[in-house]
Structures are given as C-alpha cells and as structure tokens.
NULOZA-353977 format. One line per 2 residues: number of its first residue (from 1); for each residue x, y, z of N, C-alpha, C. Coordinates in steps of 0.2 Angstrom, whole numbers, plus 5000, padded with zeros to 4 digits. Atoms other than C-alpha are relative to their C-alpha. Last residue first. Layout:
NUM	X:Y:Z:X:Y:Z:X:Y:Z; ...
END
This chain:
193	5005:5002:5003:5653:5388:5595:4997:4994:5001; 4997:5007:5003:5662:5395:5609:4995:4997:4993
191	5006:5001:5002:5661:5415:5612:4999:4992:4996; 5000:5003:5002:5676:5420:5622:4994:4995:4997
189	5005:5003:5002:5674:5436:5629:5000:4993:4995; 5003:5002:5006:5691:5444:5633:4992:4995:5001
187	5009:5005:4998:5698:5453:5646:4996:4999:4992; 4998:5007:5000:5716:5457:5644:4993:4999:5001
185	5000:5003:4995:5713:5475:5647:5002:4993:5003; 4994:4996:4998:5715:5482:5632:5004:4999:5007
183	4992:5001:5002:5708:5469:5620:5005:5004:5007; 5003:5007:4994:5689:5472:5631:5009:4998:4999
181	5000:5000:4994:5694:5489:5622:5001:4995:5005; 4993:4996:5000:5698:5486:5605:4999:4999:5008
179	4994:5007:5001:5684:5471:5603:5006:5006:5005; 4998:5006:4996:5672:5483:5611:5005:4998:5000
177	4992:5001:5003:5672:5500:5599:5004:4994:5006; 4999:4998:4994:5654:5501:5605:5008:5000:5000
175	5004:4994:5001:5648:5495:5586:5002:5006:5007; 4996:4997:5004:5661:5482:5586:4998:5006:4999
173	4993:5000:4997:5654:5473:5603:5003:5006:4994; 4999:4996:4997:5638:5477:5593:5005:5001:5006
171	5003:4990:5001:5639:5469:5578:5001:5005:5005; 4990:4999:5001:5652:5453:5588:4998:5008:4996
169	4994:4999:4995:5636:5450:5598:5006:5004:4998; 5002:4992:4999:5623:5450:5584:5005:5003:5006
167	5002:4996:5003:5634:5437:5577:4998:5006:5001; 4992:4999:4999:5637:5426:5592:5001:5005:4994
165	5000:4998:4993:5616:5427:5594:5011:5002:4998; 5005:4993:5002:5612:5421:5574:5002:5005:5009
163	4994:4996:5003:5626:5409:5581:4997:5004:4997; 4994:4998:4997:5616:5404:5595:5005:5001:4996
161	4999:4994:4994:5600:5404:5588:5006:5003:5002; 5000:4993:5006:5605:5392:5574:4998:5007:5002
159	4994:4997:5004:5612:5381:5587:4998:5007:4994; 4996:4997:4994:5598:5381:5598:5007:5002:4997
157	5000:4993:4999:5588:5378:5583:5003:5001:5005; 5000:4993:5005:5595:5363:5579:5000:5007:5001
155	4993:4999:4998:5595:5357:5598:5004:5005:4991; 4996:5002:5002:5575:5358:5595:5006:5001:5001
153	4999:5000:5006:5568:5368:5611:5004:4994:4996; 5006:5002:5000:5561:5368:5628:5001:5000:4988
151	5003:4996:5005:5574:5380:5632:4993:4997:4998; 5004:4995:4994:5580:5369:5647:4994:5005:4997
149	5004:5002:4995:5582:5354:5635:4997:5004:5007; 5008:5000:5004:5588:5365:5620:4998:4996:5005
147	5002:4993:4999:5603:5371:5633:4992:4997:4997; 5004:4997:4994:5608:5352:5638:4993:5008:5000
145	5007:5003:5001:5607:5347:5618:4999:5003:5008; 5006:4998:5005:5620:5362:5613:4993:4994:5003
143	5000:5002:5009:5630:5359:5628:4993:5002:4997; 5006:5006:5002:5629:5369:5643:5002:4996:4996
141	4995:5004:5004:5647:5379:5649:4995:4991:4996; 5005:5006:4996:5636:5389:5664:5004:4997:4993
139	4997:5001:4992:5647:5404:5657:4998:4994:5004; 4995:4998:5000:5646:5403:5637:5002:5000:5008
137	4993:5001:5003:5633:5393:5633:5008:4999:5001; 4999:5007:4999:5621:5394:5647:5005:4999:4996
135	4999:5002:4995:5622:5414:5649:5004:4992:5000; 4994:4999:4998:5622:5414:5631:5004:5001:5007
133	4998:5005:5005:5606:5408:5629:5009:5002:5001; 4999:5006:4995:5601:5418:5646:5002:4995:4993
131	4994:4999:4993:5607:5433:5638:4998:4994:5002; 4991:4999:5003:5598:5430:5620:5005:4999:5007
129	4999:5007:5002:5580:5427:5630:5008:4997:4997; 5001:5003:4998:5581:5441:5639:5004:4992:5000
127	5003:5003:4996:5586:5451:5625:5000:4997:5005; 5005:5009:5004:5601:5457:5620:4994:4998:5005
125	5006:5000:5005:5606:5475:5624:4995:4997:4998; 5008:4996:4999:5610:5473:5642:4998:5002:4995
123	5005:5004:4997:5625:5462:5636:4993:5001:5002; 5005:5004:5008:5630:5474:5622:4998:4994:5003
121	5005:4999:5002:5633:5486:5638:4998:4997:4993; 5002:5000:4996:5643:5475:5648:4992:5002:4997
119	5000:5006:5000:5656:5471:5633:4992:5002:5006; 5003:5000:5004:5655:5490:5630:4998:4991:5000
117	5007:4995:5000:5657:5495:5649:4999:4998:4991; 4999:4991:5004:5671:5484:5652:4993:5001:4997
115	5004:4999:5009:5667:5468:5662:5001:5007:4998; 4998:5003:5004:5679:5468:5680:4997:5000:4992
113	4992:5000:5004:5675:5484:5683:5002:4994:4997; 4997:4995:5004:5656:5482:5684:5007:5002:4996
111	5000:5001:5006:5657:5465:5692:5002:5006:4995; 4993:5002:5002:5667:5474:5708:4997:4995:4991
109	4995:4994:5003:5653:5486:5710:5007:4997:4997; 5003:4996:5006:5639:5473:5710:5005:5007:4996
107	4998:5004:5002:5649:5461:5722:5000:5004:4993; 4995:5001:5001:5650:5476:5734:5003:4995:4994
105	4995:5003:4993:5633:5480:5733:5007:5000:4998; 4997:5007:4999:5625:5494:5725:5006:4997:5004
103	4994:5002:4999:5615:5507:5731:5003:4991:4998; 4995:5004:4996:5599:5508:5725:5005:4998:5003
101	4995:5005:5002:5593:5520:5713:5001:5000:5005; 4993:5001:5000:5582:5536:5718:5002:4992:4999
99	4998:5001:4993:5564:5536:5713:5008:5000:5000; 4992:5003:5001:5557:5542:5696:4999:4998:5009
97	4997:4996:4992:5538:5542:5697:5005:4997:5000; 5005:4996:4996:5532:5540:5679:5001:5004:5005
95	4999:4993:5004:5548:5533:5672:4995:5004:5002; 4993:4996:5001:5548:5521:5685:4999:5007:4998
93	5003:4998:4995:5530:5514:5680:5005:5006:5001; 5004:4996:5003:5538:5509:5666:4998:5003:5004
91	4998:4996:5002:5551:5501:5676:4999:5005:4995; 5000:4995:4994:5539:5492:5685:5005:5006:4997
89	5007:4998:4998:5533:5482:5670:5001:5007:5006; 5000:4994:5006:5551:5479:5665:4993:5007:5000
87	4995:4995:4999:5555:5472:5681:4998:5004:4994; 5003:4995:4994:5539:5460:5681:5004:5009:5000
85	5005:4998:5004:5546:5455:5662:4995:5004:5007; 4997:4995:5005:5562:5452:5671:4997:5003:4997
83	4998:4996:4994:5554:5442:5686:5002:5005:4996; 5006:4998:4996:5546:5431:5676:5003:5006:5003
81	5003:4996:5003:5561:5428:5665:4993:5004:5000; 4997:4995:5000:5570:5421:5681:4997:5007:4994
79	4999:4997:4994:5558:5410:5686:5001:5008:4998; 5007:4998:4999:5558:5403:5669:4999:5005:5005
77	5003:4995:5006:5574:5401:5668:4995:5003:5000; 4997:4992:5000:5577:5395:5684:5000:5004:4996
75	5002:4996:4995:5564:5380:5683:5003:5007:5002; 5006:4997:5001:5572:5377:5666:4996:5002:5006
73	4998:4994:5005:5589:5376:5673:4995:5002:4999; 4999:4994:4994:5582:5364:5688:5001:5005:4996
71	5006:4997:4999:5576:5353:5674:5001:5004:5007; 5005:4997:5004:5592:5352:5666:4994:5003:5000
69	4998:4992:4999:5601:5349:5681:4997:5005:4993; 5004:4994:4994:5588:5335:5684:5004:5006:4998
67	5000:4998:4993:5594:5328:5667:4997:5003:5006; 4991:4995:5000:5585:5321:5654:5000:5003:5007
65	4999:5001:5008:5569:5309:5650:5006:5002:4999; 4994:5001:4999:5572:5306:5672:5004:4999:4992
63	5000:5006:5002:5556:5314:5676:5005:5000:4996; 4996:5002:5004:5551:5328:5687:5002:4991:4997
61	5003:5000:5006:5535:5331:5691:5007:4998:4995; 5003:5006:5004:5538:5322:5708:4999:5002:4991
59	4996:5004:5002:5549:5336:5712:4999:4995:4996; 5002:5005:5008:5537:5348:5710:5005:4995:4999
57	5006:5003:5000:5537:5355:5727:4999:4997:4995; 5002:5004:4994:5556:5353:5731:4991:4999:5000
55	5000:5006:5004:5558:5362:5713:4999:4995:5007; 5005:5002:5006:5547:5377:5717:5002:4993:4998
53	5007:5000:5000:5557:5380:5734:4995:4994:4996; 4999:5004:4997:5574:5379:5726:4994:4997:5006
51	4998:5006:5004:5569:5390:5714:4999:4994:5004; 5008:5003:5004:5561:5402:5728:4999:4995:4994
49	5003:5002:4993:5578:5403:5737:4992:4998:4996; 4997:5008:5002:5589:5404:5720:4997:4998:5006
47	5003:5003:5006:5578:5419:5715:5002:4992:5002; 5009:5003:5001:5579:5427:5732:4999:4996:4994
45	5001:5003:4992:5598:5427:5731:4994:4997:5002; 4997:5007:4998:5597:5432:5713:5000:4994:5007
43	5005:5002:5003:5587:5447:5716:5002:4994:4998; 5005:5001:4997:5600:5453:5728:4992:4995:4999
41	5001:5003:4992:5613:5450:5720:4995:4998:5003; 5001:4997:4995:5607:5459:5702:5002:4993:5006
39	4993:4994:4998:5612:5457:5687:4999:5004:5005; 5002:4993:4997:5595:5448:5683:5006:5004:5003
37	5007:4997:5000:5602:5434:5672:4997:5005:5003; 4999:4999:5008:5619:5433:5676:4993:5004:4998
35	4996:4994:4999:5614:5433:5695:5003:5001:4992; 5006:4994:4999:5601:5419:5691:5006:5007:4999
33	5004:5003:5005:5616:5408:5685:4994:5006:4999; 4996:4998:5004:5627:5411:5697:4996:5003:4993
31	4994:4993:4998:5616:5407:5711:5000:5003:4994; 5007:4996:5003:5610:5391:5701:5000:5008:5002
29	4998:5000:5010:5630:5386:5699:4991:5005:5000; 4994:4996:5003:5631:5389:5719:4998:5002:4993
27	5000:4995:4997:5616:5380:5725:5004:5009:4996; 5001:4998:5005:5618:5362:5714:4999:5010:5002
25	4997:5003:5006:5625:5352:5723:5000:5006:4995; 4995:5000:5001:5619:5357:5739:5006:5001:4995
23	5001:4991:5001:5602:5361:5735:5007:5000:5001; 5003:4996:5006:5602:5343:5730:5001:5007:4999
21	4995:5004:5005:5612:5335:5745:4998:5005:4995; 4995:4993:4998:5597:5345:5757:5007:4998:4995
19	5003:4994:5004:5585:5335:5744:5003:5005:5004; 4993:5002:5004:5591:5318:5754:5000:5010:4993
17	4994:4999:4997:5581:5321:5769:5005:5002:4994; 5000:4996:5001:5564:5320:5759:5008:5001:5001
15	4994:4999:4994:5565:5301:5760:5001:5008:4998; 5003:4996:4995:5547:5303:5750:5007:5001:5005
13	5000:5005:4997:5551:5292:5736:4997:5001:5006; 5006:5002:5004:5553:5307:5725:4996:4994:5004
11	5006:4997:4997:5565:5311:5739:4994:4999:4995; 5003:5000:4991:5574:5296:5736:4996:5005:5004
9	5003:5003:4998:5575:5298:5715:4996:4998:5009; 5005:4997:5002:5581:5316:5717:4994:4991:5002
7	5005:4994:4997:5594:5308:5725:4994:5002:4999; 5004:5006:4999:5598:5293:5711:4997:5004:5009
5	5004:5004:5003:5599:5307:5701:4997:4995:5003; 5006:4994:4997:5611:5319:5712:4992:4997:4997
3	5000:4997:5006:5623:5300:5712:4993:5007:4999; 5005:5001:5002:5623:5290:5729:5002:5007:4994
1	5002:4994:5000:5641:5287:5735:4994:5001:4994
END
C-alpha cells in the first residue's frame, strides 16, 4: 500500500491517476475544514472543489520539506481567507443595498443548535486568522509544528499566538455568560494547550 506521499510523488511524475487517492484521502478533513472557516456549506463545498483544483496544478510545487497535508492546509487557508476578505468586501456593499438572507441548509441549522449561541458568537468575534488557529488546533487536532507550517510561521509563535488566542477566548466566553451555558448543555469547548 502506497503511502499519500509516495502518491503525490506519482503524480508529480506525471501518473496523474493516482491524485484521485489524494482527493480521496484527504476530501472530507478539507471539507470540514473550510466549512469551520466560512461557516457556510455551500461556500465550503466550492472551496474544497477549487482547493483541490489549485493543488493538482501546483503539485510540482510541492516539496517534500513537510507534509503534503500541510501543504494542502496552507492552500486552504489561503483560499479560504481570500474568500473572507471578498465576503467582507460585499458585505459593505450589503449594508448599502440590503438584500434578504439566504435560507439555511439543513446542515447549517443543525450546527446552530448543536453550538450555543455564546460559544458561537465568541467564535465570530475572533479574527479570521484566530478561528482558523483554532480551527487547526482544536477540531482539525494539528500540532503546534503542523500548524506553524501551514501558517508559514515559527512554531514559537504558534504557540504564543495560541495561548494569547485561548485567552481572549475564555474573555469572551465569560463575557457572554458562556462557560455557565455551554456547562448546561453538556457541550463543552475543550481548548488543548
């Protein structure tokens, strides 16, 4: 059984074939992944089609200093915070000329309930950049050196980010009367160091 690595290497090679394994392997976690990040289905499902896209053409650029799933992460992050900063841009506009809201899906109504509205809404506080840091940490389950290698960052800073991050987290969880709540439900946030 050939390994997602020595994969990558066969399409790099030109055996193209082997890059349906790839999207295989890896489809679901990126998925998951995006759909944290834009908190949309929709915008997820296109995300992990034009990911998976970008890295089939660049695959040659990848190179084997750290993982492929690292370099697929940072393609998705990037991706993704393209799209966030477009979204932000439209939703200036928005304000100009409202339009009705979009029905949500099924998927999107049942995250709703499962998350409580003060854990939910101190996740749309944080930055971009803070959610997809704790995106990787804490649901995608990265290590500190995985995440600095999609971040493009020292693994130091990753950490000194991520507790300055678990920090302004447990601020505004407390500021929302979170802890008690999230407490009431059995649902908890578990925020690993």
């Amino acid at each position: 059984m050939e390994s997602i690595e020595e994969k990558v290497r066969l399409v790099q090679s030109g055996e193209v074939d082997h890059f349906e394994a790839v999207v295989e392997a890896f489809q679901k976690q990126i998925y998951l992944y995006c759909r944290r990040l834009l908190g949309s289905e929709h915008e997820a499902e296109d995300a992990l089609q034009e990911i998976m896209v970008k890295a089939y053409e660049n695959i040659e650029r990848y190179k084997p200093s750290y993982s492929f799933s690292s370099w697929l992460y940072k393609l998705a992050y990037h991706y993704c915070i393209s799209l966030l900063r477009k979204r932000k841009v439209r939703n200036r506009a928005h304000l100009r000329f409202p339009q009705p809201e979009p029905e949500k899906s099924a998927e999107e109504i049942v995250n709703d309930r499962v998350f409580d509205e003060p854990l939910h809404s101190a996740l749309l506080a944080l930055k971009p950049e803070e959610r997809n840091l704790l995106v990787l940490r804490v649901f995608e389950e990265k290590s500190f050196q995985e995440t600095a290698d999609i971040l493009d960052m020292k693994t130091d800073a990753v950490k000194k980010r991520y507790e300055r991050l678990r920090q302004k987290l447990t601020v505004l969880l407390r500021e929302s009367e979170g802890e008690e709540r999230c407490g009431k439900r059995g649902k908890t946030l578990t925020i690993r160091g």
